[in-house]
KOLBAMAR-462718 format. One record per residue: residue number from 1; x, y, z of N, C-alpha, C in turn. Coordinates in steps of 0.2 Angstrom, whole numbers. Last residue first. Example, Ala and Ser with C-alpha at 12.3 -4.5 7.8 and 13.67 -1.06 7.14 Angstrom:
KOLBAMAR-462718
<site i="2" n_xx="64" n_yy="-11" n_zz="35" ca_xx="68" ca_yy="-5" ca_zz="36" c_xx="64" c_yy="0" c_zz="39"/>
<site i="1" n_xx="66" n_yy="-28" n_zz="39" ca_xx="62" ca_yy="-22" ca_zz="39" c_xx="66" c_yy="-16" c_zz="39"/>
end
This chain:
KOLBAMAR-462718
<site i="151" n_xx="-16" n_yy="-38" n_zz="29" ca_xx="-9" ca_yy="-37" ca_zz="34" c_xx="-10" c_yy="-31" c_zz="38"/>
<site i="150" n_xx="-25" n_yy="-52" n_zz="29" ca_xx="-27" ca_yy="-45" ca_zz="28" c_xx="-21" c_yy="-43" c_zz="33"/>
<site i="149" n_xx="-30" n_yy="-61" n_zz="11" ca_xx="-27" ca_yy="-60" ca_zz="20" c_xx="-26" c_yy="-52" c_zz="20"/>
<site i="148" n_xx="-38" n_yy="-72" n_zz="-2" ca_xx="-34" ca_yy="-64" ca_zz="1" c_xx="-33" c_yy="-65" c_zz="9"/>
<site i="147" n_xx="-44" n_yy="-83" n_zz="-5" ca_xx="-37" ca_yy="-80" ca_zz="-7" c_xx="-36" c_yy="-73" c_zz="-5"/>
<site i="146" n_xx="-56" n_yy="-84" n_zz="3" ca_xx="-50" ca_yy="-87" ca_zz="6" c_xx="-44" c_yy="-84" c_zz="1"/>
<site i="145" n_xx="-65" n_yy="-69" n_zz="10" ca_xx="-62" ca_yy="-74" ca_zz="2" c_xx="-56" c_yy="-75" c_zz="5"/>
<site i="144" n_xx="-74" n_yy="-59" n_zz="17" ca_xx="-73" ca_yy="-66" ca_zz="19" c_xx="-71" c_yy="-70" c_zz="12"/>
<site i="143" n_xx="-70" n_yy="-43" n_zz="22" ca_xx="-68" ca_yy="-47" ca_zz="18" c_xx="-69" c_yy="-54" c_zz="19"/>
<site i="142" n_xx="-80" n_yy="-37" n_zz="36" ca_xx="-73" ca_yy="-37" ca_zz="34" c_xx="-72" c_yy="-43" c_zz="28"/>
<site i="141" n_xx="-94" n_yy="-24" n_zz="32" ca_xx="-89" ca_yy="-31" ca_zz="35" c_xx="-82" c_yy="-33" c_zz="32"/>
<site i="140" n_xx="-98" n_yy="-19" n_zz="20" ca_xx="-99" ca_yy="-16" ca_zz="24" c_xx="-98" c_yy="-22" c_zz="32"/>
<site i="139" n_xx="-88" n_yy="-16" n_zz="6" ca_xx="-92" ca_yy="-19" ca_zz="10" c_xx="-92" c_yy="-18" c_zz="16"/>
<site i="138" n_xx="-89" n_yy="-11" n_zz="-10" ca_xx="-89" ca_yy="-8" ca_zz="-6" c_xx="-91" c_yy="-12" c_zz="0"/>
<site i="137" n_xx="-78" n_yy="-14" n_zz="-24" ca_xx="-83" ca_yy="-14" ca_zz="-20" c_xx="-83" c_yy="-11" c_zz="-13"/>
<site i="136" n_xx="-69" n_yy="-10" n_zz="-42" ca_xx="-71" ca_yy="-10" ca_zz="-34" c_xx="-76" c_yy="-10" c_zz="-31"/>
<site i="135" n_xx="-65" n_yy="-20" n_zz="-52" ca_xx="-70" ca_yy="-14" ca_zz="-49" c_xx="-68" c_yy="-15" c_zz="-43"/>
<site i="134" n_xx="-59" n_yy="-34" n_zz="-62" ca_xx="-55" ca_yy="-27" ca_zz="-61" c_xx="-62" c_yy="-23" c_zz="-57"/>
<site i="133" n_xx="-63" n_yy="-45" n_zz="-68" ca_xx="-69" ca_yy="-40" ca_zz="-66" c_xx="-65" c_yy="-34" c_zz="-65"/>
<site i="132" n_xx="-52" n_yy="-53" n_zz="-74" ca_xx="-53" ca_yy="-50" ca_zz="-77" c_xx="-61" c_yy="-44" c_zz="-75"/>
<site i="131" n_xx="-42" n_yy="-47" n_zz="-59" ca_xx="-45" ca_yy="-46" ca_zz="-65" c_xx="-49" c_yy="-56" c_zz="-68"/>
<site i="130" n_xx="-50" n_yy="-45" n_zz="-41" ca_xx="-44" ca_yy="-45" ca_zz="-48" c_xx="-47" c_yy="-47" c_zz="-55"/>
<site i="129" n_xx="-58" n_yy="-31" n_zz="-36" ca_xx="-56" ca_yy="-39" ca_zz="-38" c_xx="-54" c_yy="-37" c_zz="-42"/>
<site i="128" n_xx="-53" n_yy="-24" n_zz="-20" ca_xx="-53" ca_yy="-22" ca_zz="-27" c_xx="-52" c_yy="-29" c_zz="-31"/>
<site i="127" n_xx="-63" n_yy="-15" n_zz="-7" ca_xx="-60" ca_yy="-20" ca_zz="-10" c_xx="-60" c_yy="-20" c_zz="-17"/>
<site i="126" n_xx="-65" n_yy="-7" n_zz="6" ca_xx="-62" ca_yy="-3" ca_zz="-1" c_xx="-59" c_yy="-10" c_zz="-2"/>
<site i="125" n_xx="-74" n_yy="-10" n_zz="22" ca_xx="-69" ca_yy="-12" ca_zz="16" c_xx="-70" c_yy="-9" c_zz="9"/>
<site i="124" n_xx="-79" n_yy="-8" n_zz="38" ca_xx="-78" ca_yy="-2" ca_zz="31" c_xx="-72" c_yy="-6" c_zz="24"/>
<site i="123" n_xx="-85" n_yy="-10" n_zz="52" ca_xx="-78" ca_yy="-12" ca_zz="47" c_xx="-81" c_yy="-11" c_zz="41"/>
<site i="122" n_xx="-89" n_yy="-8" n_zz="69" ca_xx="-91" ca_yy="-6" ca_zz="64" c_xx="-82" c_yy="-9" c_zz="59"/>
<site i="121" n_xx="-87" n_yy="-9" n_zz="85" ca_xx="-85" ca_yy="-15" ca_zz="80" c_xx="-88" c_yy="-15" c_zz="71"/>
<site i="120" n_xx="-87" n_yy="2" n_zz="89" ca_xx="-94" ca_yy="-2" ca_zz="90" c_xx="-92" c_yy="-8" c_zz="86"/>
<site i="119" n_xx="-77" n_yy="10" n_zz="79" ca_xx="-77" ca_yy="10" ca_zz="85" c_xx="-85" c_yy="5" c_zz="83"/>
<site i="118" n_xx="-68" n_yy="2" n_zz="64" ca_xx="-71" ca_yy="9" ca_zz="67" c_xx="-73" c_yy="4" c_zz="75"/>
<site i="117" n_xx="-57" n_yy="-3" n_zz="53" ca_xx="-60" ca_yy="-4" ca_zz="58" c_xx="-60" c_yy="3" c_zz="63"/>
<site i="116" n_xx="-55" n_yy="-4" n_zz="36" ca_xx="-55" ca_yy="1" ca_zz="41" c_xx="-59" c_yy="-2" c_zz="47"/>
<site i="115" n_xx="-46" n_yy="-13" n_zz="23" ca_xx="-53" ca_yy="-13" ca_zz="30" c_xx="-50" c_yy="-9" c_zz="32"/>
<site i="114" n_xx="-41" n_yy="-10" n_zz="9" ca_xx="-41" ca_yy="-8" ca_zz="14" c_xx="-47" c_yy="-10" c_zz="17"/>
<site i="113" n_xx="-36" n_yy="-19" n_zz="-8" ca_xx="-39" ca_yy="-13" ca_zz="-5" c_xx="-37" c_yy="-14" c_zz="3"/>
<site i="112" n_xx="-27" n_yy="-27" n_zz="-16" ca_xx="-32" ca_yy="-27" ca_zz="-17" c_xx="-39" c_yy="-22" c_zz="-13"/>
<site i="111" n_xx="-10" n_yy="-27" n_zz="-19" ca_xx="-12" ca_yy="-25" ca_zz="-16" c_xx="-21" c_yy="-25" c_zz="-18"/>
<site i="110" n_xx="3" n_yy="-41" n_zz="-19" ca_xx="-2" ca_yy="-39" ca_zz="-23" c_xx="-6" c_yy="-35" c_zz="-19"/>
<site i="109" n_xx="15" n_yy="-46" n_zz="-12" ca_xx="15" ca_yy="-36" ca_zz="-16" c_xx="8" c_yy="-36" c_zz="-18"/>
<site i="108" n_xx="8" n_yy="-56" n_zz="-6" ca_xx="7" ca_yy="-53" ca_zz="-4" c_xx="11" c_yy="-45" c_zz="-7"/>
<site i="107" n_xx="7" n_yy="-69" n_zz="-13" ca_xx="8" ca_yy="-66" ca_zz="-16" c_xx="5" c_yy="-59" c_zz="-13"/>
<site i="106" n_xx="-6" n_yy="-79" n_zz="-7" ca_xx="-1" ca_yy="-82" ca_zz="-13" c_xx="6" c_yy="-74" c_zz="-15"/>
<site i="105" n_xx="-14" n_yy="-70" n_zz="-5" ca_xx="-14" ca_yy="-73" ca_zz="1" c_xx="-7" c_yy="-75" c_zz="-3"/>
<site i="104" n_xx="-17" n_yy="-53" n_zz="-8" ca_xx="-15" ca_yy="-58" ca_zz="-12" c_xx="-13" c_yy="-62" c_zz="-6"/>
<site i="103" n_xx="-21" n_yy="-41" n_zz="6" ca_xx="-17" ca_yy="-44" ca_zz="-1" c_xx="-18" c_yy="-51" c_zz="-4"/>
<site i="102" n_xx="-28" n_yy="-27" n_zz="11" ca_xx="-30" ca_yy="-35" ca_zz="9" c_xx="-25" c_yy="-35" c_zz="3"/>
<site i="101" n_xx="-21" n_yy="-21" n_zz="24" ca_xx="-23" ca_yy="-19" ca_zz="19" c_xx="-25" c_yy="-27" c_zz="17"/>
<site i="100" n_xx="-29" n_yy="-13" n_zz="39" ca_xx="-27" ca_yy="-20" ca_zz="39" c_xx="-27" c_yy="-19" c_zz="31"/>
<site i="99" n_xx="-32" n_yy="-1" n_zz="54" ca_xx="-34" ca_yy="-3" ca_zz="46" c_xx="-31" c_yy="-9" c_zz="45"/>
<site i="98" n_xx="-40" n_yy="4" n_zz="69" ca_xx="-36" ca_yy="2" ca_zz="64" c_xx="-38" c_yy="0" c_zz="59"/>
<site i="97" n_xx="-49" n_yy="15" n_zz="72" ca_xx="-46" ca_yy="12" ca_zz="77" c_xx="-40" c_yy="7" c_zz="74"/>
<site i="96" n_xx="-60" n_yy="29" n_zz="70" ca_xx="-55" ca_yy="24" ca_zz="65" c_xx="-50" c_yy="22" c_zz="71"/>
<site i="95" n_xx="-74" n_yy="32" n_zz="78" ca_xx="-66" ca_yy="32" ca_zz="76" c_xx="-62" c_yy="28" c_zz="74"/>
<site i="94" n_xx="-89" n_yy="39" n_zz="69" ca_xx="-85" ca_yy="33" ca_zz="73" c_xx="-78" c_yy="35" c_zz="73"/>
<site i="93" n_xx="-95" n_yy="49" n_zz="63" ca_xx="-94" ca_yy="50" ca_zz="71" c_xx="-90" c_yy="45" c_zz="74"/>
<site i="92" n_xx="-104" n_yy="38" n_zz="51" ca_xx="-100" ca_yy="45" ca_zz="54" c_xx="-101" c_yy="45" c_zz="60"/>
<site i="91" n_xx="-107" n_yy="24" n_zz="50" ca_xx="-100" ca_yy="23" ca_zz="53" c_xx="-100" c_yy="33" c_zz="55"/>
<site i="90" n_xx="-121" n_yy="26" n_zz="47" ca_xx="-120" ca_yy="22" ca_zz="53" c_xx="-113" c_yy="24" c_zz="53"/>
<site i="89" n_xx="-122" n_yy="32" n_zz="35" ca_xx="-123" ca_yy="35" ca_zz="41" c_xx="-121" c_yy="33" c_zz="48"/>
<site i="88" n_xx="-117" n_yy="17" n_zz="25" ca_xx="-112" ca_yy="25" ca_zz="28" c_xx="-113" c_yy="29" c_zz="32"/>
<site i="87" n_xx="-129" n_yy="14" n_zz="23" ca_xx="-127" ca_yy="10" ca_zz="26" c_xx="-121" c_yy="16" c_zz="31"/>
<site i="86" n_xx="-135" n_yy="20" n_zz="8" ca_xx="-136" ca_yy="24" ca_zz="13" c_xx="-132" c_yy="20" c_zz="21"/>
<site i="85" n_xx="-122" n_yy="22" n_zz="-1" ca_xx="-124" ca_yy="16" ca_zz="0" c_xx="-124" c_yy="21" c_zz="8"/>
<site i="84" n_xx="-124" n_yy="35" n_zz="-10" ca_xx="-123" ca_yy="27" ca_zz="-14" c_xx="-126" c_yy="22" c_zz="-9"/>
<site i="83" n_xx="-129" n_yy="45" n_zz="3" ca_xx="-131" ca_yy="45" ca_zz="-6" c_xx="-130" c_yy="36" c_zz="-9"/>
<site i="82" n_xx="-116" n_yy="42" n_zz="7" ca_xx="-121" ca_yy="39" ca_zz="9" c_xx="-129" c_yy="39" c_zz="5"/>
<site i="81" n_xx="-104" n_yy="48" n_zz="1" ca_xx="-107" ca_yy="41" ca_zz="2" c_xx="-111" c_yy="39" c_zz="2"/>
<site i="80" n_xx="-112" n_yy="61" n_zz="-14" ca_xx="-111" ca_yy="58" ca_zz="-5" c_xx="-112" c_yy="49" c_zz="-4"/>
<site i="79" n_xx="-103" n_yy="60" n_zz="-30" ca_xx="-109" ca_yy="59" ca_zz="-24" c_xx="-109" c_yy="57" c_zz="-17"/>
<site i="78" n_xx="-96" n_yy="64" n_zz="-41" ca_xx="-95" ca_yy="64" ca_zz="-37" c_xx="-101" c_yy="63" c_zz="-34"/>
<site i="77" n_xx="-90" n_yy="57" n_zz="-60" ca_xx="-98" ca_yy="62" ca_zz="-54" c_xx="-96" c_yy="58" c_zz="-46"/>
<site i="76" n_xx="-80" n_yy="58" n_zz="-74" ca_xx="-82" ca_yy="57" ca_zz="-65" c_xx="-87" c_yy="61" c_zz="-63"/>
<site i="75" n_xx="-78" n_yy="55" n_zz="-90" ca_xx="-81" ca_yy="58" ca_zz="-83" c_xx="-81" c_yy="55" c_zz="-78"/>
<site i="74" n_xx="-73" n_yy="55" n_zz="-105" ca_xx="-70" ca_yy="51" ca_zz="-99" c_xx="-74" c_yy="56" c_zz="-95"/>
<site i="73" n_xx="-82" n_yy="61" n_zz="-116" ca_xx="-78" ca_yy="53" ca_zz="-116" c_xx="-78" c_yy="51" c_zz="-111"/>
<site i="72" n_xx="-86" n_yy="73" n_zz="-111" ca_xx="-91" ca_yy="69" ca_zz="-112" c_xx="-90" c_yy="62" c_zz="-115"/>
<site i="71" n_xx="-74" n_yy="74" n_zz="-98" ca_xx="-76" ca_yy="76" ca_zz="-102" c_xx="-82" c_yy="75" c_zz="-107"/>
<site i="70" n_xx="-71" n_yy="83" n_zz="-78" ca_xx="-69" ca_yy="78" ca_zz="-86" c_xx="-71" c_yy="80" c_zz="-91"/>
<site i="69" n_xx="-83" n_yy="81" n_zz="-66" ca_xx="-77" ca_yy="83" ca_zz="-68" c_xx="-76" c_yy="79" c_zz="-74"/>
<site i="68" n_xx="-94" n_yy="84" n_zz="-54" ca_xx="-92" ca_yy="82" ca_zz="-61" c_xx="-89" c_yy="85" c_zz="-62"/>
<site i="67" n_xx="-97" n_yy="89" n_zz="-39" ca_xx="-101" ca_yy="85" ca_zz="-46" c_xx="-98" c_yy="81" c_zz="-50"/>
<site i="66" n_xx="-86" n_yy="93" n_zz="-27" ca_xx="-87" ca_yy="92" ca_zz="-34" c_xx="-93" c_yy="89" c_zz="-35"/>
<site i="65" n_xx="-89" n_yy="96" n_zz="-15" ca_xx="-92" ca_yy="102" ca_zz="-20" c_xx="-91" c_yy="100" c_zz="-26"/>
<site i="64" n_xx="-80" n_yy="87" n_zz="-8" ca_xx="-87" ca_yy="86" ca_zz="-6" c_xx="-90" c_yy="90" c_zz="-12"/>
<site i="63" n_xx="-66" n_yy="92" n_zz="-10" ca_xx="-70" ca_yy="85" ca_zz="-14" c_xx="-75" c_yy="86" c_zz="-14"/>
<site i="62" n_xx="-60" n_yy="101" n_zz="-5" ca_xx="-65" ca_yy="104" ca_zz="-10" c_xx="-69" c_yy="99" c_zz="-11"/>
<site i="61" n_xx="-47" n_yy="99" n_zz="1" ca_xx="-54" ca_yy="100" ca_zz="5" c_xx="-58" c_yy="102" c_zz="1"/>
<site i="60" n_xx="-41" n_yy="84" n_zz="-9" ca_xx="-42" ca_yy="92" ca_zz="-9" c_xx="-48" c_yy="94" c_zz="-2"/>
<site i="59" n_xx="-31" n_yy="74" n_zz="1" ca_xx="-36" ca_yy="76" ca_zz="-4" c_xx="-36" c_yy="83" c_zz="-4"/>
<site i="58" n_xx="-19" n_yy="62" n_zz="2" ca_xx="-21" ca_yy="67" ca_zz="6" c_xx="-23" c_yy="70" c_zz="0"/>
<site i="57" n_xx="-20" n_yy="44" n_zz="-3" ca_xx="-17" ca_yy="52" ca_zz="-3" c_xx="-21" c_yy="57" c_zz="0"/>
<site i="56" n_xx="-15" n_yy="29" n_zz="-4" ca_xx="-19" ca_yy="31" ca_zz="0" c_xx="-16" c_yy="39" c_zz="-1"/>
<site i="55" n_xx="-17" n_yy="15" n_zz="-16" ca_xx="-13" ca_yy="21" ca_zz="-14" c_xx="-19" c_yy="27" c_zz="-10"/>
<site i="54" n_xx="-14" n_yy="0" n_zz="-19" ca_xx="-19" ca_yy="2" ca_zz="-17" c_xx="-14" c_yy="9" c_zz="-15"/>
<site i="53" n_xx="-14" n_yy="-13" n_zz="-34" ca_xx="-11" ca_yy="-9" ca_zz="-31" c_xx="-16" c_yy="-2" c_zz="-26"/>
<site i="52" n_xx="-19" n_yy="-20" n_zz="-44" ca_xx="-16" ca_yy="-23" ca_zz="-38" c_xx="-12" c_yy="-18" c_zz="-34"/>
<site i="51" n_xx="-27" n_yy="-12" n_zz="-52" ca_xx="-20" ca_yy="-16" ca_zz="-54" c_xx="-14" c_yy="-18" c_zz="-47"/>
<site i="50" n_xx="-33" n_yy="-1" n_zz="-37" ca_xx="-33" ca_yy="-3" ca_zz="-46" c_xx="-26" c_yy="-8" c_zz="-46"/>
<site i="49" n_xx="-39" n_yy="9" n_zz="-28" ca_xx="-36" ca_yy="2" ca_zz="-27" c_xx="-37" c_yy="1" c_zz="-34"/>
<site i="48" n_xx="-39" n_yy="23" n_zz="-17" ca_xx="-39" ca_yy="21" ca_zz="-24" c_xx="-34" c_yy="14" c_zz="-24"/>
<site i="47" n_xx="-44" n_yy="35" n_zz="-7" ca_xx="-42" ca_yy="30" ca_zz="-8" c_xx="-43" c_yy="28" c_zz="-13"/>
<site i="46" n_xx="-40" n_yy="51" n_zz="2" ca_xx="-43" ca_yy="47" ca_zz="-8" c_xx="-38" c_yy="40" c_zz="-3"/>
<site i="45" n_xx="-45" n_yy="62" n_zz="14" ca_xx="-41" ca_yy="56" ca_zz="9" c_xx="-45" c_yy="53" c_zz="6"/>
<site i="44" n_xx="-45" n_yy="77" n_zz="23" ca_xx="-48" ca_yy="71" ca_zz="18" c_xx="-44" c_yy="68" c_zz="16"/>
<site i="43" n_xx="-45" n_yy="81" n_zz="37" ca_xx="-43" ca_yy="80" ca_zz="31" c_xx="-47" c_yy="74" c_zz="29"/>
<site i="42" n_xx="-53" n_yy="83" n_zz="50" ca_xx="-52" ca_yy="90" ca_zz="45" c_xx="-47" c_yy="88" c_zz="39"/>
<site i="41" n_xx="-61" n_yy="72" n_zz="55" ca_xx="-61" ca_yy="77" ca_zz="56" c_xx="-60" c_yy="82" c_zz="52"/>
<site i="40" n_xx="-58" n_yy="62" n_zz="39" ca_xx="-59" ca_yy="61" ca_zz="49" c_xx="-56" c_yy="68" c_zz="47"/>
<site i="39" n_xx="-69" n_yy="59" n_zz="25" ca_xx="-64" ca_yy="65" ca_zz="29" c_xx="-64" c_yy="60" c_zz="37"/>
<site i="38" n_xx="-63" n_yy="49" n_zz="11" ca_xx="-67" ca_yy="48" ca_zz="15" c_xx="-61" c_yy="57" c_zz="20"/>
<site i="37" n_xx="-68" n_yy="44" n_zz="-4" ca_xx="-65" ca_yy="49" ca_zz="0" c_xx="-68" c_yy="50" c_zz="4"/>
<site i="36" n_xx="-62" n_yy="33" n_zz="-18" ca_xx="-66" ca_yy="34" ca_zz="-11" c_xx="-63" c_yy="40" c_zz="-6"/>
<site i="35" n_xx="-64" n_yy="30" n_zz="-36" ca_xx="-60" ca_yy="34" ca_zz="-29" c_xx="-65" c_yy="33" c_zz="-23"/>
<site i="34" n_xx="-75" n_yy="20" n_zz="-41" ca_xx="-69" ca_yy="23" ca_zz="-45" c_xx="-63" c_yy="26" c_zz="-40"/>
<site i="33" n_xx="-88" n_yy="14" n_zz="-41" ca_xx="-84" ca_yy="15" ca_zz="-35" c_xx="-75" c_yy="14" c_zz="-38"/>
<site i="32" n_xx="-96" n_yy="12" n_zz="-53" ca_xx="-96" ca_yy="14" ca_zz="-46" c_xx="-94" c_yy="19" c_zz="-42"/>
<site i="31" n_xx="-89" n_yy="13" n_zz="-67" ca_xx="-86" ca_yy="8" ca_zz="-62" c_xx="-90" c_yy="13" c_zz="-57"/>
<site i="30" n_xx="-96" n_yy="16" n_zz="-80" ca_xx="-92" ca_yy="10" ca_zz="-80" c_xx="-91" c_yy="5" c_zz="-73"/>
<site i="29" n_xx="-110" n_yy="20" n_zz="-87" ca_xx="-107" ca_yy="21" ca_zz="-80" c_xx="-104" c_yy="13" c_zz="-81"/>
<site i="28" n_xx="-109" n_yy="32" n_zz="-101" ca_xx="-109" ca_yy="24" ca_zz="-99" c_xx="-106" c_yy="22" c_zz="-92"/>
<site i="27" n_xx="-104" n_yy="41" n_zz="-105" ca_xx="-111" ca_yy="43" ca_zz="-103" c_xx="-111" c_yy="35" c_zz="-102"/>
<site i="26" n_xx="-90" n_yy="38" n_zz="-111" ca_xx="-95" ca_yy="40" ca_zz="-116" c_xx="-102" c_yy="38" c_zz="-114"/>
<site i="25" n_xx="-89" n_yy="31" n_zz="-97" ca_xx="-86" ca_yy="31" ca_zz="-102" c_xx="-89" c_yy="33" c_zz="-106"/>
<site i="24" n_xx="-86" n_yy="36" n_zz="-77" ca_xx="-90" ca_yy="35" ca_zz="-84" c_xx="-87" c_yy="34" c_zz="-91"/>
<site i="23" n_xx="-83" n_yy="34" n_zz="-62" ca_xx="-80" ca_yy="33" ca_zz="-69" c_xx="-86" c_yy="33" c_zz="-71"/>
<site i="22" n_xx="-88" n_yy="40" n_zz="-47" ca_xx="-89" ca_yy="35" ca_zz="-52" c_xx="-86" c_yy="37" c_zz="-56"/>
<site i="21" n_xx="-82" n_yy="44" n_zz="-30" ca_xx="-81" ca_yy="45" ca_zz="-37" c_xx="-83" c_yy="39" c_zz="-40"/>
<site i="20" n_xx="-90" n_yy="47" n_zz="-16" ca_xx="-89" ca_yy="41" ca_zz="-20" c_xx="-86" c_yy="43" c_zz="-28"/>
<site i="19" n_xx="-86" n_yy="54" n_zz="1" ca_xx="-90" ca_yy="54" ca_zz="-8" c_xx="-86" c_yy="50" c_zz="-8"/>
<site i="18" n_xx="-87" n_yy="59" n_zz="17" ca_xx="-86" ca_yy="54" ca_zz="13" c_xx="-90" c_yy="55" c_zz="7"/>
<site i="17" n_xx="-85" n_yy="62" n_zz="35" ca_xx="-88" ca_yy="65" ca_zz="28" c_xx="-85" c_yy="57" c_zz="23"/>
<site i="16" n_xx="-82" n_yy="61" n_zz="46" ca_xx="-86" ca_yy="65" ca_zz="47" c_xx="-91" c_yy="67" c_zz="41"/>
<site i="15" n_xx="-71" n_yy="49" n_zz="60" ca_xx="-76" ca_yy="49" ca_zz="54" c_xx="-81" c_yy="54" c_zz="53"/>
<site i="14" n_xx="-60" n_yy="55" n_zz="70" ca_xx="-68" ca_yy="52" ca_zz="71" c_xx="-70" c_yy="52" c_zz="63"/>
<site i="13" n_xx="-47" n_yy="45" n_zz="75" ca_xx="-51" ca_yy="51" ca_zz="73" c_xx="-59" c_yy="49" c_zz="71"/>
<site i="12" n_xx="-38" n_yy="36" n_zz="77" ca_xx="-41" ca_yy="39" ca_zz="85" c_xx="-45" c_yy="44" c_zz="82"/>
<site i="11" n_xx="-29" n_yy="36" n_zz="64" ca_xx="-32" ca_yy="31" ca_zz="70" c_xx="-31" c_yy="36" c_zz="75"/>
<site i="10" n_xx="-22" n_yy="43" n_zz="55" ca_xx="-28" ca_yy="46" ca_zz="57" c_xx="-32" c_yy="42" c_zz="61"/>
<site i="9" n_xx="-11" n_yy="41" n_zz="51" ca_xx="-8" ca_yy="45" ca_zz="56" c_xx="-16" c_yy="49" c_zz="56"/>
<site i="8" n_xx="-15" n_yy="30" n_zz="41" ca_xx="-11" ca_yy="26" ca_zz="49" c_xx="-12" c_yy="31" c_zz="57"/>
<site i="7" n_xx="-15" n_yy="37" n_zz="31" ca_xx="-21" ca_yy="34" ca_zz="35" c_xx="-19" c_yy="31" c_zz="42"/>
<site i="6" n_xx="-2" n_yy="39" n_zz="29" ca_xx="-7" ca_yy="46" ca_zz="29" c_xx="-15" c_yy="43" c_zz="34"/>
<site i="5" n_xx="6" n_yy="28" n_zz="30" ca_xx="7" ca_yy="32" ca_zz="35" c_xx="0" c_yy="38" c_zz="36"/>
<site i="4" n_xx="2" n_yy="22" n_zz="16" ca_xx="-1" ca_yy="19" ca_zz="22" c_xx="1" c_yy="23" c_zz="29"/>
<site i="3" n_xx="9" n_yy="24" n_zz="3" ca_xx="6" ca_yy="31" ca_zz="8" c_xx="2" c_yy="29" c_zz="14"/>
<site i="2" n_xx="4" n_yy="9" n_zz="-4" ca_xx="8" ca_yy="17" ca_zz="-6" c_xx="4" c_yy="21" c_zz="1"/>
<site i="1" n_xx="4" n_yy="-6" n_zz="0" ca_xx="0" ca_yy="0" ca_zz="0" c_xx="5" c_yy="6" c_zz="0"/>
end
C-alpha cells in the first residue's frame, strides 16, 4: 500500500464526511466506485485500489463540492457516500481504530484494498477484484475470500 502512513496518522479520529467518485465512459457508467474519499475530522483522503495496487493520498478539502469533472468521453460524478450506499450513516462520528490492507494470500505485493476498523466493532472495506472483473466494491464487513489475507 503506497502512503499507508497518511491513513495510519488518522487512527483515533472520528469519521465526518465521505464521496464516491464513479467513472463513466461516453455517458456509460463503467465503475461505481472509482475513488473513495473519505474526511476524519479536518482531512480528507482518496483512496484508490486498481492493478493490484492500493494508494492512499491526502485530498483536496474541496471533494465534497465536486459533481463532475472531465469530459463527455471520460467523466467522473461525485456523490455523497451515503447517497450510494445509505449503510455510511452508521460509521459518521466513529473512530478509526485500525486498518489491515487485503493482499493476495499467494503473493502478498499484490495489493487489493483496505478494511478500516471503526469504534462499536463497525468495518468499512475498499475491496478491489482482480482481473478480469478489475472494480471496486464496497463492503460493509470485513472481507470473507480465502485467497486474500489481511496485513
Amino acid at each position: 500500500m503506497k502512503n499507508r502512513e497518511i491513513i495510519e496518522n488518522l487512527i483515533g479520529a472520528e469519521l465526518t464526511e465521505g464521496t464516491i467518485a464513479s467513472y463513466h465512459y461516453k455517458n456509460e457508467l463503467i465503475h461505481l466506485v472509482f475513488k473513495t474519499y473519505l474526511k476524519f475530522e479536518n482531512k480528507w483522503i482518496e483512496i484508490v485500489s486498481t492493478d493490484e495496487m492500493t494508494f492512499i493520498r491526502l485530498s483536496d478539502d474541496n471533494i465534497a463540492n465536486y459533481k463532475e469533472y472531465g469530459n463527455e468521453e471520460f467523466k467522473y460524478t461525485c456523490n455523497p457516500f451515503s447517497k450510494i450506499y445509505p449503510e455510511f450513516k452508521n460509521y459518521v462520528g466513529k473512530k478509526l481504530l485500525n486498518i489491515k490492507e487485503i493482499v493476495k494470500r499467494e503473493d502478498e505485493s499484490l495489493s487489493f484494498g483496505i478494511t478500516l476498523n471503526f469504534s462499536e466493532d463497525l468495518f468499512l472495506t475498499i475491496f478491489n477484484h482482480d482481473y478480469p472483473k478489475d472494480e471496486n466494491e464496497i463492503l460493509f464487513a470485513k472481507l470473507n475470500n480465502t485467497e486474500y489475507k489481511e496485513l
